[in-house]
C-alpha positions as CSV (number, residue, x, y, z in Angstrom):
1,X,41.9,76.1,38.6
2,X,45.5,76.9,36.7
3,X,47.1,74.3,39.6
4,X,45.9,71.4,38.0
5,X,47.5,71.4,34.8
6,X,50.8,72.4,36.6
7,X,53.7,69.5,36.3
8,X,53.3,69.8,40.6
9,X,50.8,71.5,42.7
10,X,51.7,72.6,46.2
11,X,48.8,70.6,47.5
12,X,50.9,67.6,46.4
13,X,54.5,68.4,47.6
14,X,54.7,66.4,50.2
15,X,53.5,63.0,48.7
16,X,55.2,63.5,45.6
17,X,58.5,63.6,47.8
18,X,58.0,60.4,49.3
19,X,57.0,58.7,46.1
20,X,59.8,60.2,43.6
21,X,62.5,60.7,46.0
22,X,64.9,58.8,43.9
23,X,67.9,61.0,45.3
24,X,71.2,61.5,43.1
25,X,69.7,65.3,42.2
26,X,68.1,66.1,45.7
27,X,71.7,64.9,47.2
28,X,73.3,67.1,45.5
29,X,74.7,65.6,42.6
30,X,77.5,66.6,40.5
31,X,77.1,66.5,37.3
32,X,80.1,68.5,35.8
33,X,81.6,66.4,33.0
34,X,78.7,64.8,32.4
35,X,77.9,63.3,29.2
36,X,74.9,65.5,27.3
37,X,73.8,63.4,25.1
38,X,73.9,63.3,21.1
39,X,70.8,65.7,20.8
40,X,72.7,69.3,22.0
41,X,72.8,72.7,19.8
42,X,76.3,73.1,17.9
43,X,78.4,76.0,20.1
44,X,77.4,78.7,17.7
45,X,73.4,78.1,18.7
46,X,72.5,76.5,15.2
47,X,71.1,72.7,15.4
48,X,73.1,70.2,14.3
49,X,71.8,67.7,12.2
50,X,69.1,65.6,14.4
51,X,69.9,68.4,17.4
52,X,66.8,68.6,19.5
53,X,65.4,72.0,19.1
54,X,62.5,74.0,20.9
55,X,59.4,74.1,19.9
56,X,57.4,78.0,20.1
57,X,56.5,78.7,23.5
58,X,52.5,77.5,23.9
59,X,50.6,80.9,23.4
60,X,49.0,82.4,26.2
61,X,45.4,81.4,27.6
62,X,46.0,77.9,25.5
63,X,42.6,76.6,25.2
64,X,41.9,73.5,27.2
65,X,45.6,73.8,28.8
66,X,45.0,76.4,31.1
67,X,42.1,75.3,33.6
68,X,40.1,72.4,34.5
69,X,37.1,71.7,33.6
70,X,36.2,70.3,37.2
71,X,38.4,69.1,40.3
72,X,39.6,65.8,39.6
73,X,39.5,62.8,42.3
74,X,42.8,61.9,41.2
75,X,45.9,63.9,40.0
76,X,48.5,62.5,37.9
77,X,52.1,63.4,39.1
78,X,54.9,62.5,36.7
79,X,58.2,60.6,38.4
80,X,60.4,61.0,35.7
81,X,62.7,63.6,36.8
82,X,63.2,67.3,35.8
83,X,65.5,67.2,33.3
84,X,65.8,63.5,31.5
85,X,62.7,64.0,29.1
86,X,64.5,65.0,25.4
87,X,64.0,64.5,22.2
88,X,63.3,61.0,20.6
89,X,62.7,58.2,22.2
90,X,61.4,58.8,25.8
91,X,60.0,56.4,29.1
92,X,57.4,58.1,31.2
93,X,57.1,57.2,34.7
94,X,54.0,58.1,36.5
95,X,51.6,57.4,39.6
96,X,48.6,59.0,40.8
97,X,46.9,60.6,44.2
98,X,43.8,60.7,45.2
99,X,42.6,63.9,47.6
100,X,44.6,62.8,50.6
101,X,48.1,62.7,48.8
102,X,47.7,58.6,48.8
103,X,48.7,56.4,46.0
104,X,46.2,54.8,44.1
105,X,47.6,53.5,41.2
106,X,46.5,50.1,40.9
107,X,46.3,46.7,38.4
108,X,42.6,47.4,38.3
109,X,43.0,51.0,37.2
110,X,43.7,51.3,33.5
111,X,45.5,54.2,32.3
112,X,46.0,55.7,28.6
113,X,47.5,59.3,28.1
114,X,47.6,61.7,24.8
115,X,50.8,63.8,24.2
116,X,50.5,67.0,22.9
117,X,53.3,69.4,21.4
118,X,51.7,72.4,22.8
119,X,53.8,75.1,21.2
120,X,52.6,73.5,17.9
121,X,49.2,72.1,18.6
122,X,47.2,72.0,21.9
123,X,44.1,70.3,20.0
124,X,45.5,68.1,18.2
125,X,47.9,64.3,20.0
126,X,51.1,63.1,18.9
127,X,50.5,60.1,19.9
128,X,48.2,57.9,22.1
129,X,49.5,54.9,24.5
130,X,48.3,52.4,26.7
131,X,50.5,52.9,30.2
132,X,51.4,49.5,31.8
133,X,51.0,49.5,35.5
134,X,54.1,48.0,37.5
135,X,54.1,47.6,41.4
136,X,57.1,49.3,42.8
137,X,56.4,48.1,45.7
138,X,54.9,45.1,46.0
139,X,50.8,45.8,46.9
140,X,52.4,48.8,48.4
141,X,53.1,51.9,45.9
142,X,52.3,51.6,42.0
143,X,53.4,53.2,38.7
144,X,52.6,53.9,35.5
145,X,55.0,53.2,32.3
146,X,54.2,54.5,28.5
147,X,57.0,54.4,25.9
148,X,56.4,57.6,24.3
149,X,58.5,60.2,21.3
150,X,59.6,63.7,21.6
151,X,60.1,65.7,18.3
152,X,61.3,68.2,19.8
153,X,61.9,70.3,23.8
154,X,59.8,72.6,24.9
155,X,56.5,72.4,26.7
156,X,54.2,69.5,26.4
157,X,50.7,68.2,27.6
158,X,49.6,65.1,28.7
159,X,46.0,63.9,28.6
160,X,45.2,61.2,31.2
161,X,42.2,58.9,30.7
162,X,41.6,56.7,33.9
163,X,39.4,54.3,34.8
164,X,38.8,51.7,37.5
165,X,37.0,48.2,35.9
166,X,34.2,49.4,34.1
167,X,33.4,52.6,35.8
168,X,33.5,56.0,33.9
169,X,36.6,57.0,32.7
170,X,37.9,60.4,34.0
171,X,40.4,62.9,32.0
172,X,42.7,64.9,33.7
173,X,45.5,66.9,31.9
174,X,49.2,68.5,33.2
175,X,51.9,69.9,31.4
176,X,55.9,69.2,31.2
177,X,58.7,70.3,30.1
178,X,61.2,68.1,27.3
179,X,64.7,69.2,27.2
180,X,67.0,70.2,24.5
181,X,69.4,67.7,26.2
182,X,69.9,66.0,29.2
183,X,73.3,65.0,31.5
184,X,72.0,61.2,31.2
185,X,73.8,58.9,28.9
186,X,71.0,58.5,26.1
187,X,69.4,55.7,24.1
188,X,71.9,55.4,20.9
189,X,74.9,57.1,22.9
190,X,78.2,55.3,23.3
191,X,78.2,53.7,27.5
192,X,80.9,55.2,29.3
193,X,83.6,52.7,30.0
194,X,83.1,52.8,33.6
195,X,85.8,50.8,35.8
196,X,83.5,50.0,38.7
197,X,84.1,48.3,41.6
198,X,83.9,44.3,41.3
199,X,84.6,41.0,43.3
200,X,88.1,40.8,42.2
201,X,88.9,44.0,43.9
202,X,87.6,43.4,47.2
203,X,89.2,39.7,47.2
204,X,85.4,38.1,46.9
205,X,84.0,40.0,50.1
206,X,80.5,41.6,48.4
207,X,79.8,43.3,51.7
208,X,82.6,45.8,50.7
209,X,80.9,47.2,47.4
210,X,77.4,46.3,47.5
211,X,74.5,47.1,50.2
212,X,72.6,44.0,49.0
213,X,71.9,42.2,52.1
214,X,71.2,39.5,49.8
215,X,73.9,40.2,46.7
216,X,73.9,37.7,43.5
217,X,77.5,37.0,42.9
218,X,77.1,37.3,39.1
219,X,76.6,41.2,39.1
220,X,80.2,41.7,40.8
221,X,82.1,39.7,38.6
222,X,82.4,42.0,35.3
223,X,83.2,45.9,35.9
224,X,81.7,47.8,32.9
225,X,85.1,49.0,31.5
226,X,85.6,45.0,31.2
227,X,82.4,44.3,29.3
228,X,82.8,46.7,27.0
229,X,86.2,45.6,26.1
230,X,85.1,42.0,25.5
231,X,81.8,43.2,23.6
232,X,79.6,41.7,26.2
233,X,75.7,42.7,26.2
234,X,75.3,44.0,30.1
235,X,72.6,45.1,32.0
236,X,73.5,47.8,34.6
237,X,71.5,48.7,37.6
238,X,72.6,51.9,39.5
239,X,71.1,50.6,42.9
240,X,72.1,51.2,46.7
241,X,69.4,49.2,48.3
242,X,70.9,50.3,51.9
243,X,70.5,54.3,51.3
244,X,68.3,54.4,48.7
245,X,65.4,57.3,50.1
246,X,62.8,55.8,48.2
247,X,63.0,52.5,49.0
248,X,62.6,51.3,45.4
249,X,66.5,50.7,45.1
250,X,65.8,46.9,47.0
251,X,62.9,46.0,45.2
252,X,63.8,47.4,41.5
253,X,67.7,45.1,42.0
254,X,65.2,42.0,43.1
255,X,63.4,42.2,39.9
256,X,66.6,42.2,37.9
257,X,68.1,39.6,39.8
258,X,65.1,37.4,39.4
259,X,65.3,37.7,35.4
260,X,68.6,37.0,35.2
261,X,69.7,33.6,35.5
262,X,67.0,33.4,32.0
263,X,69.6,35.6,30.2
264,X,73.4,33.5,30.7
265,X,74.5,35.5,27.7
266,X,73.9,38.8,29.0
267,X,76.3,39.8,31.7
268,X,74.8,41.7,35.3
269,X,76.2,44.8,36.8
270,X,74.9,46.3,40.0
271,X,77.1,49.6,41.4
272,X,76.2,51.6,44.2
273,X,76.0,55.3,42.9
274,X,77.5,56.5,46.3
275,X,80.8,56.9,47.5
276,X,80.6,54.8,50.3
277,X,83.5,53.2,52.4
278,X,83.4,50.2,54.6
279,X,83.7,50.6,58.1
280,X,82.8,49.4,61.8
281,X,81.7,46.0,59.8
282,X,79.6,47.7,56.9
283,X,79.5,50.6,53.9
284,X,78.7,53.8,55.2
285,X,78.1,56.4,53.3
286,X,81.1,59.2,52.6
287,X,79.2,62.9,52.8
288,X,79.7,65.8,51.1
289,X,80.3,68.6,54.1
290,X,80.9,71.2,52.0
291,X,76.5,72.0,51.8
292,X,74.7,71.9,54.4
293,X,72.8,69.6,55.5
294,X,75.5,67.5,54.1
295,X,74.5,65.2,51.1
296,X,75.7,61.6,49.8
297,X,78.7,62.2,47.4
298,X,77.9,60.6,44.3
299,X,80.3,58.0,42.6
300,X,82.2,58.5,39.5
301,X,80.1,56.2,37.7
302,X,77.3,57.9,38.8
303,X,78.7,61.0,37.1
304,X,80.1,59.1,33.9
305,X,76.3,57.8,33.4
306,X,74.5,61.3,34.1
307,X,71.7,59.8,36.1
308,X,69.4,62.0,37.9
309,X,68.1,59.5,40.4
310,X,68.0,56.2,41.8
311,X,67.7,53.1,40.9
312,X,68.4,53.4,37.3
313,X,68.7,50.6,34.6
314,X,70.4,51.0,31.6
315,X,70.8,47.7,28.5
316,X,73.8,47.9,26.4
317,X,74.5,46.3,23.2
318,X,77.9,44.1,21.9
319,X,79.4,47.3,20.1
320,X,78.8,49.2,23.3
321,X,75.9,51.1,22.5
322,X,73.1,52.2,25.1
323,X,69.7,50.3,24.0
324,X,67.7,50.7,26.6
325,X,67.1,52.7,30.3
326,X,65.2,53.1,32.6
327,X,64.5,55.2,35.5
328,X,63.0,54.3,39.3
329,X,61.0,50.9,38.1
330,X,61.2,48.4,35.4
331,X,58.5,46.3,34.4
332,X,59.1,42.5,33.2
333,X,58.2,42.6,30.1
334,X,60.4,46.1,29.4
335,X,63.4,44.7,30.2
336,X,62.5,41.1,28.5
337,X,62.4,43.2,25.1
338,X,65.0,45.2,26.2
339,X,67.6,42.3,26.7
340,X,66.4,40.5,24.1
341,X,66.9,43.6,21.2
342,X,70.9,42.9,22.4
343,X,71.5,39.0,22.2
């Protein structure tokens, strides 16, 4: 049963689009110019100091990585999108399905998965971690968070060992790829000093540059060029509540929002990652004709930053350094520690 330890199974495309379709890569992103990181190969192909290398590719018939032992009555499928795992520190995002492609991630279910290097050692952890369950919607649709380490790309394994209350836990293993780099601005990387859009340049109206039926004034007042000039600690939340395929755009800005007047220290950014324009009374999106279907066109932040999908948080420090990000869903308590590492 070689699907199961897959990163996807086909049996599982269609729920896995509805739960991880965060959508600056499906829409057809452009990435060109895109910052890669600190972790890239020097242009001859020898690492540079700290460069994040590949592992040996797992050998063939890896014992324990290649089958299941028995079919599962849940699958794990990781959110985390193709391409922004790398090496050092890294932020999985996870959910599980149960037989009829339903979420089932749950407070009551505990979760703790093993990380293997597989083209070093498929027997043998790198680490173990507890995963913290946040609601990304609200009793609706649940996730997984484990603060995990890469030492290096290549192909990896992860052990999940679930449990609801104090039933029998269940293992259930997949693999995953880690990068040798990634277009999304990384943890210790400089922040691109982004002019986006804020209240000052629309003459106050937030209806012009946010999609935030309900839009805190605070995260319009600073553009990120700005901040950085003035060494201000920001938050920044790539978020378009309005187009956001997902839906966890709305809810993921709410939680911010709702943690920030605790932080007047720390300046708020929210910027839509579209290009949108305002017309007939609200912002409509600007599409990219040139593919077909045509796609949302992604901003220039949205670029600048490298993200592969939406929402996206990222914590910046006073000398401008990225602490902090993370992708589709934040808990509380991550972005507590997070804000509080910068004041």
């Amino acid at each position: 049963m070689h699907s199961r330890l897959r990163r996807q199974t086909s049996r599982h495309v269609v729920a896995a689009l509805l739960i991880a379709a965060f959508v600056v890569a499906a829409c057809g992103a452009n990435t060109a110019g895109a910052p890669t990181g600190s972790r890239a190969a020097s242009p001859e192909g020898s690492p540079e100091p700290g460069a994040c290398v590949a592992a040996p590719a797992p050998p063939a018939g890896q014992e324990g990585w290649t089958s299941a032992p028995s079919e599962p009555t849940v699958v794990p499928y990781l959110v985390s999108s193709s391409g922004s795992l790398t090496c050092g520190p890294s932020r999985l995002l996870v959910t599980l399905l149960d037989a009829q492609n339903a979420t089932v991630a749950s407070p009551d279910r505990s979760v703790s998965i093993a990380i293997y290097n597989l083209g070093r050692d498929g027997a043998t952890p790198t680490q173990t971690v507890d995963a913290e369950f946040v609601w990304g919607i609200e009793g609706q649709r649940g996730f997984y968070v484990a603060a995990v380490t890469f030492a290096e790309a290549g192909e990896w394994g992860a052990e999940f060992t679930t449990a609801v209350g104090d039933a029998a836990a269940e293992k259930i293993r997949m693999r995953f790829e880690v990068k040798t780099s990634s277009p999304v601005v990384q943890i210790g990387d400089p922040a691109p000093a982004s002019d986006t859009p804020t209240a000052a340049s629309v003459d106050g109206d937030l209806a012009r540059i946010s999609t935030d039926t309900n839009p805190d004034p605070a995260f319009y007042q600073t553009s990120v060029k700005d901040a950085l000039a003035a060494h201000e600690p920001f938050v920044l939340v790539f978020a378009t509540p309005k187009f956001c395929a997902s839906a966890q755009c709305g809810p993921t800005l709410d939680r911010v929002k709702a943690m920030a007047g605790d932080y007047p220290d720390v300046t708020f950014i929210n910027v839509e990652p579209y290009v949108l324009e305002f017309r007939d009374g609200s912002l409509q999106p600007v599409l990219d004709t040139s593919v077909d279907p045509p796609t949302l066109t992604t901003a220039g932040p949205t670029r600048e930053w490298g993200i592969l999908s939406e929402p996206w948080v990222f914590v910046v420090d006073v000398a401008g350094i990225v602490t902090g990000s993370f992708e589709g869903v934040i808990t509380e308590s991550e972005l507590d520690a997070a804000i509080d590492a910068i004041r």
